[in-house]
Every structure is written in structure tokens, then in C-alpha cells.
N, CA and C atoms of all chains as a GROMACS GRO file, in nm:
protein
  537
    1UNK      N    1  11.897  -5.074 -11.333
    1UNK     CA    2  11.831  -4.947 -11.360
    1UNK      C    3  11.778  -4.885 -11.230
    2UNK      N    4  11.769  -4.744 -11.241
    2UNK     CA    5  11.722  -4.674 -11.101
    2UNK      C    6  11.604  -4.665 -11.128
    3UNK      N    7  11.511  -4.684 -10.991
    3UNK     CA    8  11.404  -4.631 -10.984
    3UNK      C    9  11.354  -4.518 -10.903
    4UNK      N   10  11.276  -4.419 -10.912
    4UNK     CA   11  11.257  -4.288 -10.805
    4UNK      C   12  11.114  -4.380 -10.710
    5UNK      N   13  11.147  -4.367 -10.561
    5UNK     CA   14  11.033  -4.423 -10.462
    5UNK      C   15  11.039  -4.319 -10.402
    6UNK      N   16  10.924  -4.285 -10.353
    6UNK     CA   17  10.900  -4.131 -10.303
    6UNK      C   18  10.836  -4.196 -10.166
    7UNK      N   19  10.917  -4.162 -10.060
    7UNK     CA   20  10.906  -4.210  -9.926
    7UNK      C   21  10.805  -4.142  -9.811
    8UNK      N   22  10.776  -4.171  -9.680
    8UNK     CA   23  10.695  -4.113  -9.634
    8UNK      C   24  10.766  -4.130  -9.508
    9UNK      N   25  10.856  -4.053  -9.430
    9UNK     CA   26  10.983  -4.085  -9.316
    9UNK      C   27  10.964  -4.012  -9.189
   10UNK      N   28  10.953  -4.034  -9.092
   10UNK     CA   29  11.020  -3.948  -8.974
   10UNK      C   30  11.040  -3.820  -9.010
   11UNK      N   31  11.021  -3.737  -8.986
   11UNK     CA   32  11.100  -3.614  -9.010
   11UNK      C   33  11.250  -3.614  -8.955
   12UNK      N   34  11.218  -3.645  -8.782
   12UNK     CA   35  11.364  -3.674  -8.700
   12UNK      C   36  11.471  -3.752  -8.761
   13UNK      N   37  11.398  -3.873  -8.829
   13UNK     CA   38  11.443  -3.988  -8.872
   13UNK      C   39  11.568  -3.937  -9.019
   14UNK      N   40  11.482  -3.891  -9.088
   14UNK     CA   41  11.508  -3.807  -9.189
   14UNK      C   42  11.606  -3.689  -9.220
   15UNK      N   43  11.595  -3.616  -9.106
   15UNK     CA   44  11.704  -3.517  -9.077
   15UNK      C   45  11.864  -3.587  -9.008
   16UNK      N   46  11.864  -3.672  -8.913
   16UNK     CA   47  11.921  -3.721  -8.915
   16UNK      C   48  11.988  -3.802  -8.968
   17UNK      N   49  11.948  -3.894  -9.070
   17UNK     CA   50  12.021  -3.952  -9.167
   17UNK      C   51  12.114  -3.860  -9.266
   18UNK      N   52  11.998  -3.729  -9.306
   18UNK     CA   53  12.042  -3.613  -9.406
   18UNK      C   54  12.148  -3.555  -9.345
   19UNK      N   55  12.168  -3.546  -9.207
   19UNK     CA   56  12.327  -3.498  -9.182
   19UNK      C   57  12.416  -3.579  -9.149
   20UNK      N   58  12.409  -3.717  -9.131
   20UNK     CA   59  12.525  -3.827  -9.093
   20UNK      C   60  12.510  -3.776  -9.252
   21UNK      N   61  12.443  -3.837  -9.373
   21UNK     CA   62  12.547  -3.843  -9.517
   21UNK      C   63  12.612  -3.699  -9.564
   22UNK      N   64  12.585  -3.591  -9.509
   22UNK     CA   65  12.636  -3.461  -9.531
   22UNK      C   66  12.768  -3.478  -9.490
   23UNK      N   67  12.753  -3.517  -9.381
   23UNK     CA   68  12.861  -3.513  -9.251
   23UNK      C   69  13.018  -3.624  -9.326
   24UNK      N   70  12.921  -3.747  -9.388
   24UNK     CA   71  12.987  -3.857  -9.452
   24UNK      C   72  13.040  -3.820  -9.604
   25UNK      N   73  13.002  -3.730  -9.645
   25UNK     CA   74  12.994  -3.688  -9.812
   25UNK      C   75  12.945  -3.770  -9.877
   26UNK      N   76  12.813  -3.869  -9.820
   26UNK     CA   77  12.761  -4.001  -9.949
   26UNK      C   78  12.678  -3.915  -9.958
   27UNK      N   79  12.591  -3.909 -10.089
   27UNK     CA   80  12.438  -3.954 -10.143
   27UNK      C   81  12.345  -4.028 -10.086
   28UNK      N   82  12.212  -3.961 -10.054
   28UNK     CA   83  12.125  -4.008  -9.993
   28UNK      C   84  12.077  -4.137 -10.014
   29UNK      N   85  12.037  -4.119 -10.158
   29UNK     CA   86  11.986  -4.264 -10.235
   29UNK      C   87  12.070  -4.395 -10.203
   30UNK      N   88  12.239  -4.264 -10.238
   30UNK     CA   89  12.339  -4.408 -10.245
   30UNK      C   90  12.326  -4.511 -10.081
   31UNK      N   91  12.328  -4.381 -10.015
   31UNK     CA   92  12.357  -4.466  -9.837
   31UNK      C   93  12.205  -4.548  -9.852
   32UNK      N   94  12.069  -4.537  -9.881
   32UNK     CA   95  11.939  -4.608  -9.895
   32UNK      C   96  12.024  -4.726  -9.928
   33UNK      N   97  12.075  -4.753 -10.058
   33UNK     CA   98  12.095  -4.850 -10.178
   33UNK      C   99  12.175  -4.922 -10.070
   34UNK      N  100  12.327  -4.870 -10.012
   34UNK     CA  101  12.360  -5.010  -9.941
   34UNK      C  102  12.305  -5.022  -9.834
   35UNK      N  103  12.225  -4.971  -9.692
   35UNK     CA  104  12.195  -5.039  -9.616
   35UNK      C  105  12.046  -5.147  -9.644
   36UNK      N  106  11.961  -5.111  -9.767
   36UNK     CA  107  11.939  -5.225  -9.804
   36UNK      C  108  11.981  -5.347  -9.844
   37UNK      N  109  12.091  -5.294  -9.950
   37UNK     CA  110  12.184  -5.439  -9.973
   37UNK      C  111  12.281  -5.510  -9.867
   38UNK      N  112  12.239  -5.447  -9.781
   38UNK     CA  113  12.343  -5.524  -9.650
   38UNK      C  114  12.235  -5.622  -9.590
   39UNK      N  115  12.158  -5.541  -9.558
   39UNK     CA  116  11.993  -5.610  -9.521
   39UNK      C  117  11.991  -5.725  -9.604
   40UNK      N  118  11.938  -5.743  -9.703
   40UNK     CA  119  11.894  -5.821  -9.807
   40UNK      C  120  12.037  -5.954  -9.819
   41UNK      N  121  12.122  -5.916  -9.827
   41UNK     CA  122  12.222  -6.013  -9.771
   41UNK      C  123  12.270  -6.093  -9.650
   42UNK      N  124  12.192  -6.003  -9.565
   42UNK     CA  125  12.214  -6.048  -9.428
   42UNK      C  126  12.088  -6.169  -9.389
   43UNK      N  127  12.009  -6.121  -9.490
   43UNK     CA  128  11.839  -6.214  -9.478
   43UNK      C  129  11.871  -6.318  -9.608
   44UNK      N  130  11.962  -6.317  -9.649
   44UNK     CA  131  11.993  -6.493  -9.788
   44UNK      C  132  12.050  -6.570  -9.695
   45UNK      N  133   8.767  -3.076  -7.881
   45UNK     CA  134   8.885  -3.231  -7.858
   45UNK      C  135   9.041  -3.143  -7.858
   46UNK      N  136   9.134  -3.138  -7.795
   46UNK     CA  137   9.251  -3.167  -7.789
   46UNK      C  138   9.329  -3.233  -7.826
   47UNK      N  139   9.431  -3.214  -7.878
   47UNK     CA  140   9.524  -3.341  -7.987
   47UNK      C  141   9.624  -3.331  -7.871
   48UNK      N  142   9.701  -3.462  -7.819
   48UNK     CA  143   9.824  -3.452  -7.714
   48UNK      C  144   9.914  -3.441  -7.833
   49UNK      N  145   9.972  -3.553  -7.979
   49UNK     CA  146  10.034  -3.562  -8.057
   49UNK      C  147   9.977  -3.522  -8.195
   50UNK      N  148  10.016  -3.416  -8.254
   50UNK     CA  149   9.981  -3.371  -8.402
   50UNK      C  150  10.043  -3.411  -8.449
   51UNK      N  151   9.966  -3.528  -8.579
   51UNK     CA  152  10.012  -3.598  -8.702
   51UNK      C  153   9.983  -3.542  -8.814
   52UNK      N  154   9.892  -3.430  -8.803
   52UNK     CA  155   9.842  -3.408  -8.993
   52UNK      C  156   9.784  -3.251  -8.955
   53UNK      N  157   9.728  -3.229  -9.064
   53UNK     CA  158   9.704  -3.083  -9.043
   53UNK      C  159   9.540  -3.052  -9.010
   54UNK      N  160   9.495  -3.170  -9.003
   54UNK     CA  161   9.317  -3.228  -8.970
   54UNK      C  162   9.362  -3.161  -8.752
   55UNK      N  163   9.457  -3.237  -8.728
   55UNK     CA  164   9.483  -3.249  -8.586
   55UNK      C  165   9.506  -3.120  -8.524
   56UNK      N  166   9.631  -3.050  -8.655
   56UNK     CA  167   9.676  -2.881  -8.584
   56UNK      C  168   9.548  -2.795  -8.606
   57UNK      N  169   9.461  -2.798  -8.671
   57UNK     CA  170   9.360  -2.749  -8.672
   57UNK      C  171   9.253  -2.733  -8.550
   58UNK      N  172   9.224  -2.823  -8.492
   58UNK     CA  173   9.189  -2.872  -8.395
   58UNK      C  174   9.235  -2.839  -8.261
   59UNK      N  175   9.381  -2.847  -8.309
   59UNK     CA  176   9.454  -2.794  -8.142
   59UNK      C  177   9.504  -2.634  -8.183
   60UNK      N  178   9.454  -2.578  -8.275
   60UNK     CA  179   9.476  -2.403  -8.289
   60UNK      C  180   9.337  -2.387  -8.293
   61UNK      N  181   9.245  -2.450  -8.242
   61UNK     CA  182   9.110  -2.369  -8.177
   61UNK      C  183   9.102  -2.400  -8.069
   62UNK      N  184   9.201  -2.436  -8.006
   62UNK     CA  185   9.195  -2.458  -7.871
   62UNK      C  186   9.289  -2.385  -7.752
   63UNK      N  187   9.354  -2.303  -7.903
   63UNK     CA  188   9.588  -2.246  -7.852
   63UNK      C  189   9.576  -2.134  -7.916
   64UNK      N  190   9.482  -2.086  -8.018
   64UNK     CA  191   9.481  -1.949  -8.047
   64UNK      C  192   9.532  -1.800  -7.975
   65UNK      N  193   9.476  -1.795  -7.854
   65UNK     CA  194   9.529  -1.716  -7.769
   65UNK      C  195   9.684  -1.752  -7.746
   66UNK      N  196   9.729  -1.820  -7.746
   66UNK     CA  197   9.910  -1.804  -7.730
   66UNK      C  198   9.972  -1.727  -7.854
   67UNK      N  199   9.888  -1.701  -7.957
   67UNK     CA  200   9.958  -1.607  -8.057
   67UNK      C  201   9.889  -1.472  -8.097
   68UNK      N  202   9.836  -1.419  -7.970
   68UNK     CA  203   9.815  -1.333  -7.959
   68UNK      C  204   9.673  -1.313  -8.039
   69UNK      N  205   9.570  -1.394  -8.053
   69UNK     CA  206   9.435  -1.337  -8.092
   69UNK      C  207   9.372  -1.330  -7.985
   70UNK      N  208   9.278  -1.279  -8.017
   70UNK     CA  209   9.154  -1.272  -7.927
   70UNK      C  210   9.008  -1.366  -7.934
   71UNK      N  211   8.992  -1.426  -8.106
   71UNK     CA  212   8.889  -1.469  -8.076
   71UNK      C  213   8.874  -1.524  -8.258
   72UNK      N  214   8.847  -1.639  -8.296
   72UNK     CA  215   8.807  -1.681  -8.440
   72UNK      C  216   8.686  -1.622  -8.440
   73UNK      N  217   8.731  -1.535  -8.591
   73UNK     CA  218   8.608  -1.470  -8.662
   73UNK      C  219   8.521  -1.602  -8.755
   74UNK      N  220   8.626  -1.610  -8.839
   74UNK     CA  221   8.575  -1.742  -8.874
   74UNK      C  222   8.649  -1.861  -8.901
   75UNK      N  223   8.600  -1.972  -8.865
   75UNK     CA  224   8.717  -2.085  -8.890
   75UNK      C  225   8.724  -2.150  -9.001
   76UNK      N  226   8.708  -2.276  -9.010
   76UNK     CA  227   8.831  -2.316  -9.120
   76UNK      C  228   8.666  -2.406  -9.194
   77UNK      N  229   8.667  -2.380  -9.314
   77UNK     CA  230   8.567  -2.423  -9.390
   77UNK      C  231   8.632  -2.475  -9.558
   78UNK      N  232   8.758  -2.491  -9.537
   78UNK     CA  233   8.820  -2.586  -9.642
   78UNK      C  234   8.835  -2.482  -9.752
   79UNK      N  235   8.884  -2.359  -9.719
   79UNK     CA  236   8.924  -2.312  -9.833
   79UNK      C  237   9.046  -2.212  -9.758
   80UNK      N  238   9.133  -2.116  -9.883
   80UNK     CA  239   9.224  -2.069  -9.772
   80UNK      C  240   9.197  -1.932  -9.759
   81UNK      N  241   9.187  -1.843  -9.664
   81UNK     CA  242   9.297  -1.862  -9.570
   81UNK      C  243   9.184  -1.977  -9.469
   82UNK      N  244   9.292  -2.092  -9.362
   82UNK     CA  245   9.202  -2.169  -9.316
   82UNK      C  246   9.112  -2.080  -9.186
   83UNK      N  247   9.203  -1.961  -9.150
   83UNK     CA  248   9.088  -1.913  -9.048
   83UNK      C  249   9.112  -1.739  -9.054
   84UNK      N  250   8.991  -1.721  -9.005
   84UNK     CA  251   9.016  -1.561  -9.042
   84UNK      C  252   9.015  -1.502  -8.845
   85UNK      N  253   9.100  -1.468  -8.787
   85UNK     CA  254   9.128  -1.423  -8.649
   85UNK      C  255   9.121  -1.273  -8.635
   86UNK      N  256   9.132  -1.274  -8.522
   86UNK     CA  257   9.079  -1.086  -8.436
   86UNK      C  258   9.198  -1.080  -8.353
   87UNK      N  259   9.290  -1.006  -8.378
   87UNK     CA  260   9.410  -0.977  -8.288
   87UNK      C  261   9.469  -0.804  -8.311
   88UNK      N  262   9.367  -0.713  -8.165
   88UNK     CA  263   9.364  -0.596  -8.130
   88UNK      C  264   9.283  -0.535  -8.220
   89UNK      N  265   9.138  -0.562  -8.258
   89UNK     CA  266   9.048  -0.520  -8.299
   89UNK      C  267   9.082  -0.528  -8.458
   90UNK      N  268   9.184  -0.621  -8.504
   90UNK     CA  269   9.199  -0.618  -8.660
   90UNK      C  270   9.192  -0.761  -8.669
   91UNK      N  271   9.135  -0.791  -8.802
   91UNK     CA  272   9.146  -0.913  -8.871
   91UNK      C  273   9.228  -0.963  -8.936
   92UNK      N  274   9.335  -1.123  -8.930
   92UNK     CA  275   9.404  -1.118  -8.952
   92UNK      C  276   9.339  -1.257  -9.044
   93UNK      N  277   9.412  -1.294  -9.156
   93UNK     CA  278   9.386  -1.411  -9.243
   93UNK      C  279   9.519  -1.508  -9.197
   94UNK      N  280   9.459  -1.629  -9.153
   94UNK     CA  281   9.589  -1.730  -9.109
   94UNK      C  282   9.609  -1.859  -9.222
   95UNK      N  283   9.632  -1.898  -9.238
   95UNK     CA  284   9.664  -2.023  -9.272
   95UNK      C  285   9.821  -2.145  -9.210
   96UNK      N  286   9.755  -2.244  -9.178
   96UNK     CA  287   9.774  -2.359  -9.110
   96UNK      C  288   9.877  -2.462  -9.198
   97UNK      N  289   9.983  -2.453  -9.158
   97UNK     CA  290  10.032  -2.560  -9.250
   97UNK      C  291  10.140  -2.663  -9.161
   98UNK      N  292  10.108  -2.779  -9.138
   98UNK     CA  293  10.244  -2.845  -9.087
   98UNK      C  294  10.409  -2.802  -9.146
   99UNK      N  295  10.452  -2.820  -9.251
   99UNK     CA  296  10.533  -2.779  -9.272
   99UNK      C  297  10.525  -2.623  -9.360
  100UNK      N  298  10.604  -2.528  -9.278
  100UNK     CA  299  10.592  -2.400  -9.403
  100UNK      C  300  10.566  -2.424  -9.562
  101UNK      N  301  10.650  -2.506  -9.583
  101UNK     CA  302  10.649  -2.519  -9.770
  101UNK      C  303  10.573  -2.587  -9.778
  102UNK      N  304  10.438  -2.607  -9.700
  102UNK     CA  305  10.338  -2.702  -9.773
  102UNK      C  306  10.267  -2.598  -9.819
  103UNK      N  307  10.272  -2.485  -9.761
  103UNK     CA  308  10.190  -2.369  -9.837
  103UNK      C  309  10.212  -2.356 -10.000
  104UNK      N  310  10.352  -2.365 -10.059
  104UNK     CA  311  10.349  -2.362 -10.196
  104UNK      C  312  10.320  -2.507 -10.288
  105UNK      N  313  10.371  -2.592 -10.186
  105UNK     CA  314  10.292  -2.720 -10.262
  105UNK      C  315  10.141  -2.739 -10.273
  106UNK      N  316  10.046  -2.670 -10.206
  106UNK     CA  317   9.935  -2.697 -10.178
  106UNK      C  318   9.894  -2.571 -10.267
  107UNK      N  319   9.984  -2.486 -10.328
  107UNK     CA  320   9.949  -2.361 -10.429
  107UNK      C  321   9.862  -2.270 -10.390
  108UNK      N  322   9.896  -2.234 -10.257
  108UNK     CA  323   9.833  -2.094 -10.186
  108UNK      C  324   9.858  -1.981 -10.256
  109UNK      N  325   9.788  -1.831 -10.239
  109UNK     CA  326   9.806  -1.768 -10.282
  109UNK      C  327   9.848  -1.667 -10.175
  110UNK      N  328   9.966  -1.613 -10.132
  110UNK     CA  329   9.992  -1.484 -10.043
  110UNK      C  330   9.930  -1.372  -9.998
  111UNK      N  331   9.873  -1.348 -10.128
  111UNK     CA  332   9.774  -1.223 -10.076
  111UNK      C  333   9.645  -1.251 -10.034
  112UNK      N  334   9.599  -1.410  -9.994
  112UNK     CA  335   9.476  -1.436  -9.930
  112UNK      C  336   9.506  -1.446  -9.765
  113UNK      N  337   9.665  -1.417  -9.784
  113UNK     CA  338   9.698  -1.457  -9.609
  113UNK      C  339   9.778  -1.346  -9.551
  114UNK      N  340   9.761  -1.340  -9.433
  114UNK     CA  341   9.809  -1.268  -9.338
  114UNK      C  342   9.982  -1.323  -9.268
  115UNK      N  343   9.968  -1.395  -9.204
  115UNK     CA  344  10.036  -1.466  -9.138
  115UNK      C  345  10.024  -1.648  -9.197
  116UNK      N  346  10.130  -1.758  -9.197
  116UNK     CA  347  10.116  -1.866  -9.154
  116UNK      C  348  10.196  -1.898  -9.026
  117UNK      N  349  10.103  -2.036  -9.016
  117UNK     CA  350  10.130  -2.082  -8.894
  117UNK      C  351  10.158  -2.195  -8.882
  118UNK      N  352  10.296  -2.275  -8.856
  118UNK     CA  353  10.300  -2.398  -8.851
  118UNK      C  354  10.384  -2.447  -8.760
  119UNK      N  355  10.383  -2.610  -8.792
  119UNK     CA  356  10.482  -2.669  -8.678
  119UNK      C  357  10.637  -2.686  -8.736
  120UNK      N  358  10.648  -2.683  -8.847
  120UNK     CA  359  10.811  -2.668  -8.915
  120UNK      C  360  10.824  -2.577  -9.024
  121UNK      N  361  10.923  -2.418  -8.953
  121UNK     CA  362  10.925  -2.330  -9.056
  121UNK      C  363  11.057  -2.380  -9.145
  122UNK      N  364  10.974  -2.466  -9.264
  122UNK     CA  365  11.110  -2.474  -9.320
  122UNK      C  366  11.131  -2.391  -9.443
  123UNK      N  367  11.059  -2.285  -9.460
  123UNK     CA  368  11.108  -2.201  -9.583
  123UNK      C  369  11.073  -2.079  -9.542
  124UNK      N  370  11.069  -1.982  -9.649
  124UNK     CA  371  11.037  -1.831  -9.587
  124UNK      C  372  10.901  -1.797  -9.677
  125UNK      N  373  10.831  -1.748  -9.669
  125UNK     CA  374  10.745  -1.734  -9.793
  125UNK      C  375  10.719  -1.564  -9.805
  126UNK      N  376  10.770  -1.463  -9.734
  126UNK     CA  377  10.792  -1.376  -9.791
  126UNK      C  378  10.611  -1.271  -9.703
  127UNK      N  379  10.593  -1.379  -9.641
  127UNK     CA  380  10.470  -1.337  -9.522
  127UNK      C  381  10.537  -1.409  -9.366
  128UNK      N  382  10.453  -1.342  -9.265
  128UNK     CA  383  10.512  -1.398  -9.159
  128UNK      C  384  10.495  -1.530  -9.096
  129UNK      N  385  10.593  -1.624  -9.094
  129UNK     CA  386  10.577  -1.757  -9.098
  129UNK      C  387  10.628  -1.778  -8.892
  130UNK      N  388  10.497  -1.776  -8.905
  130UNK     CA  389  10.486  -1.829  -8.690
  130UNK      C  390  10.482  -1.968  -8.698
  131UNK      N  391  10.572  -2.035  -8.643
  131UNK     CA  392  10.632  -2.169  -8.590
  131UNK      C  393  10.569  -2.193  -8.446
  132UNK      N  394  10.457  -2.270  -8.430
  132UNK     CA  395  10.443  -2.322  -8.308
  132UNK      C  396  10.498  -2.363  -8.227
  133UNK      N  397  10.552  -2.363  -8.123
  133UNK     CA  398  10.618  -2.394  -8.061
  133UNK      C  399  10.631  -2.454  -7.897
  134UNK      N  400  10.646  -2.560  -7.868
  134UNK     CA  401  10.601  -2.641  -7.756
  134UNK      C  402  10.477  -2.732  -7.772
  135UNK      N  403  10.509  -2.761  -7.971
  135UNK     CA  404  10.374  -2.843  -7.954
  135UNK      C  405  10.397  -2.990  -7.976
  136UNK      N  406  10.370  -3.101  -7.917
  136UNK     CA  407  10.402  -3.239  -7.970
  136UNK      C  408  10.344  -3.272  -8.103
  137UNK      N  409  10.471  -3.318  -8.199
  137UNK     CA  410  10.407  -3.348  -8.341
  137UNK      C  411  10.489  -3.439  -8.402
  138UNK      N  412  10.439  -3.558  -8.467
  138UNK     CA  413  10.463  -3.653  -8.527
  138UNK      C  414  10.451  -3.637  -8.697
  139UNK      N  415  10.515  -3.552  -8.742
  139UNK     CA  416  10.482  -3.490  -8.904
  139UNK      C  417  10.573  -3.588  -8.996
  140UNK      N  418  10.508  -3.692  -9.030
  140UNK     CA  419  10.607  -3.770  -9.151
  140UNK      C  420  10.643  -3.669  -9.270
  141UNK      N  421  10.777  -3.647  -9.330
  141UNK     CA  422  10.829  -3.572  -9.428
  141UNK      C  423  10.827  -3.672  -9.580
  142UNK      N  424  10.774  -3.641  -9.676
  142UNK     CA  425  10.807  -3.729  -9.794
  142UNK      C  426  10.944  -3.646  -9.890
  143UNK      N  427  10.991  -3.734  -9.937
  143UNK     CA  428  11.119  -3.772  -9.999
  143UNK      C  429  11.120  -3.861 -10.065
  144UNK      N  430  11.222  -3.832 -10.193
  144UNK     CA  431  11.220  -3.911 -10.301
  144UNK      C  432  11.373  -3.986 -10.328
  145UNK      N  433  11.409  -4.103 -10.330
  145UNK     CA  434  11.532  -4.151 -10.349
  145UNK      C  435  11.500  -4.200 -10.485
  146UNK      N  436  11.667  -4.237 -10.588
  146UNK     CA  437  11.655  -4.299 -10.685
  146UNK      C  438  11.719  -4.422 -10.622
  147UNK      N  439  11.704  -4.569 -10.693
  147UNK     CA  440  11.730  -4.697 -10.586
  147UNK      C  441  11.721  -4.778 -10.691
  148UNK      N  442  11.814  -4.888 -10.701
  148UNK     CA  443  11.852  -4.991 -10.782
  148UNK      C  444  11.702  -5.028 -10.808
  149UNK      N  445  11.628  -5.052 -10.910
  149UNK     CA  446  11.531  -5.168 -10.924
  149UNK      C  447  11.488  -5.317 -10.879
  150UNK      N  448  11.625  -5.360 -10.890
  150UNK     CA  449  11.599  -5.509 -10.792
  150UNK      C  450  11.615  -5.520 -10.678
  151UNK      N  451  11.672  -5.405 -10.596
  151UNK     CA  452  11.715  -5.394 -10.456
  151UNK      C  453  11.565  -5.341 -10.426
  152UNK      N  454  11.504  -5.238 -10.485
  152UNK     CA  455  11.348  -5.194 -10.458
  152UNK      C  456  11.247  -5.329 -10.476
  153UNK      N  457  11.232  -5.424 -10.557
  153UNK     CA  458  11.154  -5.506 -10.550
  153UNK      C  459  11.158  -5.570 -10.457
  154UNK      N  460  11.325  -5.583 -10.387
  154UNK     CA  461  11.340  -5.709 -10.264
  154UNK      C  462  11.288  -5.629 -10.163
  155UNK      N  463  11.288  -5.502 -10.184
  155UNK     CA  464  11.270  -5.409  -9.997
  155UNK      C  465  11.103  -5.446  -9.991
  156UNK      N  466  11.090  -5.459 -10.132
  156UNK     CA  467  10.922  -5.427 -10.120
  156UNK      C  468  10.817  -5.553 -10.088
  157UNK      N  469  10.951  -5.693 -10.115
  157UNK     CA  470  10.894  -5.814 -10.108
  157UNK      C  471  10.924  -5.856  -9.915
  158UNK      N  472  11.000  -5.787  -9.849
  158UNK     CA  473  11.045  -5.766  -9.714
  158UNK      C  474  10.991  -5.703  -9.646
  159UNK      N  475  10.928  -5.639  -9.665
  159UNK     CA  476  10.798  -5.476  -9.649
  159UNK      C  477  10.713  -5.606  -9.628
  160UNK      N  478  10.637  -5.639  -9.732
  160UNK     CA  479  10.505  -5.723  -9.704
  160UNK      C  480  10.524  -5.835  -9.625
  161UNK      N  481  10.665  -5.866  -9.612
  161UNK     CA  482  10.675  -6.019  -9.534
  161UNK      C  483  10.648  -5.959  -9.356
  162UNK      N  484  10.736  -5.844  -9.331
  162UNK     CA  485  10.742  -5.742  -9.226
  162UNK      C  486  10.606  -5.728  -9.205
  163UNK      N  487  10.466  -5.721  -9.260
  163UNK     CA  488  10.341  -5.650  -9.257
  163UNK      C  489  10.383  -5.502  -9.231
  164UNK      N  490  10.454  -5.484  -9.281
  164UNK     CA  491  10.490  -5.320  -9.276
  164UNK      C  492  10.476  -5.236  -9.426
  165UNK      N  493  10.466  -5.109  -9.477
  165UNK     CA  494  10.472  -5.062  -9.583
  165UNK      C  495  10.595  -4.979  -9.616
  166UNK      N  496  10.648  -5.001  -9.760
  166UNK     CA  497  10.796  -4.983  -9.769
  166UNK      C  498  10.853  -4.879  -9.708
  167UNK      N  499  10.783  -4.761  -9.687
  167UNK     CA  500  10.853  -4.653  -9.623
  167UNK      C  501  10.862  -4.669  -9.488
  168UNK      N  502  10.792  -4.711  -9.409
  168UNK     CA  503  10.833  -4.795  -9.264
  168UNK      C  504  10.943  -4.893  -9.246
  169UNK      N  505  10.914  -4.970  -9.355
  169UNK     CA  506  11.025  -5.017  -9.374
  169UNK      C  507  11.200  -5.027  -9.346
  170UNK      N  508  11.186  -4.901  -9.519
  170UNK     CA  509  11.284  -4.845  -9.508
  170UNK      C  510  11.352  -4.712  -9.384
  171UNK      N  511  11.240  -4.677  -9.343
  171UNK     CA  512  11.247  -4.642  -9.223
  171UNK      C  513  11.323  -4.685  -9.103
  172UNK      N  514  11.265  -4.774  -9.085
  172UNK     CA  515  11.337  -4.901  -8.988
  172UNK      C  516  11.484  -4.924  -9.025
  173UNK      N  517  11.498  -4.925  -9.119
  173UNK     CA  518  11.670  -4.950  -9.159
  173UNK      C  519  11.750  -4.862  -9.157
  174UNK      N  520  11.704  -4.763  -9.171
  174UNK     CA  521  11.785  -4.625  -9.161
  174UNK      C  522  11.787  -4.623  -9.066
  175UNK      N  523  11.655  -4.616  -8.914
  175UNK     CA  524  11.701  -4.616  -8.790
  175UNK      C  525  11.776  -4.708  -8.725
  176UNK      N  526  11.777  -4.820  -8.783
  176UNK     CA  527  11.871  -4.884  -8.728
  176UNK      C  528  12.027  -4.888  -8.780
  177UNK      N  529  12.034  -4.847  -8.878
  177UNK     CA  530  12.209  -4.802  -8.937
  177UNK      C  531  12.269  -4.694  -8.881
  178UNK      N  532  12.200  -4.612  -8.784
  178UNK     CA  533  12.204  -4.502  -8.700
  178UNK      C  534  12.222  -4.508  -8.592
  179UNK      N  535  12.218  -4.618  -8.530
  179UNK     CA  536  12.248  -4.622  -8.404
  179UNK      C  537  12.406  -4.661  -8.408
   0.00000   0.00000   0.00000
């Protein structure tokens, strides 16, 4: 199930991510969702 | 006091009674006493009503009313509001933006159980990971 987390980011940080996934055609959330799950796998 | 880096709108406050004259006033009539407009200015013998906002659209989140203001003034014009929106400019500012993602549930519990192991709080966090998937 999804949950909504309402973040508190960089602005720079932020804008930049928002145009690599523009740039990429992903979803914001979605690109969040795997570089956590890469993380979280990389730390088992 | 002088702010070198503006983080909040406590700080731009502070450093626009100190920078006023770069936008052409002459002199605070009256300043900022926590209601809006935050300052009422003198620029060529007229009074102008300002209000202060780090980001432009915090003016409608914060549910200003237009006709109490003259001009805003901030450090990111990111909307239009249909009054004249002056963008500071050349000022150092550290303005965290909030944003809302939707995110697996168990992938959010682990960020959040990694967050506290980090002594960090999840949006730093997740912060951190984004800047580093970016490089």
C-alpha cells in the first residue's frame, strides 16, 4: 500500500531531481521508491 | 543583525531592514508586527504595503489577502499573484521546499528505521539519497 510523506528538501536538491525525472519520463515518487529500495538492499 | 544565509522568513525579515534601499524605498514607515502586509514602506513620498515571503506561493498558502498588499517580495518567484512579485536578488538563501511523495509503506518504515539509525530525520535522509543518485 502507498503512503503520502510530505518531505522537507533542498530546493536545489529538489529541482534537480524534478528535471533528471522530467528529463527521464519517471514519476517522482516512483524514482523516491527505487533509490530507496536499492539503498535498503544494498544495507541487507 | 545581518543574516549572511537566509533560511526562513524570521531571517529575510531581518536582512530587508537592513537592504530596503536596494528596492527603491526610502525609509520603513512601519515594520513588521505579525500581521500582513509585513511592512508598510515610503518609496517617493508614497506608501507602499509589502509583504515578505520566501517563496512567492507562500503568500496563498499562508491565505493573504491582495488588496492588503502593494508589492511582494521574495527570494523564489515561483508563481504570479496578479500584484508585483520582486524577487530578491543576490541574496544567499538556504529555503527547504516541502513536497509530498506517495511511497510503498514498507519501503517508508525501513527509510524511517535508517533515518533514526543515521541520527538524521527522514527528509534528510531521503535527501541524502537523492543527492547521491545524482551524482
Amino acid at each position: 500500500m502507498k503512503k503520502k510523506v510530505t518531505l522537507s528538501l533542498d530546493d536545489k536538491v529538489y529541482k534537480n531531481f524534478q528535471r533528471y525525472c522530467e528529463e527521464n519520463a519517471i514519476m517522482l515518487s516512483k524514482k523516491v521508491e527505487i533509490i530507496m529500495k536499492n539503498i535498503m538492499e544494498e544495507n541487507r | 543583525m545581518e543574516v549572511e544565509i537566509i533560511r526562513n522568513e524570521k531571517q529575510f525579515a531581518e536582512w530587508f531592514k537592513f537592504n530596503y534601499k536596494d528596492f527603491g524605498f526610502t525609509k520603513i514607515v512601519r515594520g513588521d508586527i505579525g500581521v500582513c502586509p509585513d511592512f508598510i514602506m515610503e518609496r517617493e513620498e508614497c506608501e507602499v504595503r509589502v509583504e515578505l515571503e520566501t517563496f512567492a506561493s507562500n503568500f496563498l498558502l499562508h491565505k493573504h489577502s491582495l488588496e492588503d498588499v502593494d508589492e511582494i517580495i521574495c527570494l523564489i518567484g515561483d508563481v504570479e499573484l496578479g500584484k508585483p512579485v520582486i524577487v530578491a536578488e543576490n541574496v544567499k538563501h538556504k529555503i527547504p521546499i516541502t513536497v509530498s511523495f506517495k511511497i510503498d509503506e514498507d519501503l517508508l518504515k525501513d527509510a524511517k528505521i535508517e533515518a533514526i539509525k543515521n541520527d538524521s530525520t527522514l527528509s534528510k535522509y531521503i535527501e541524502k539519497l537523492i543527492r547521491g543518485d545524482l551524482k
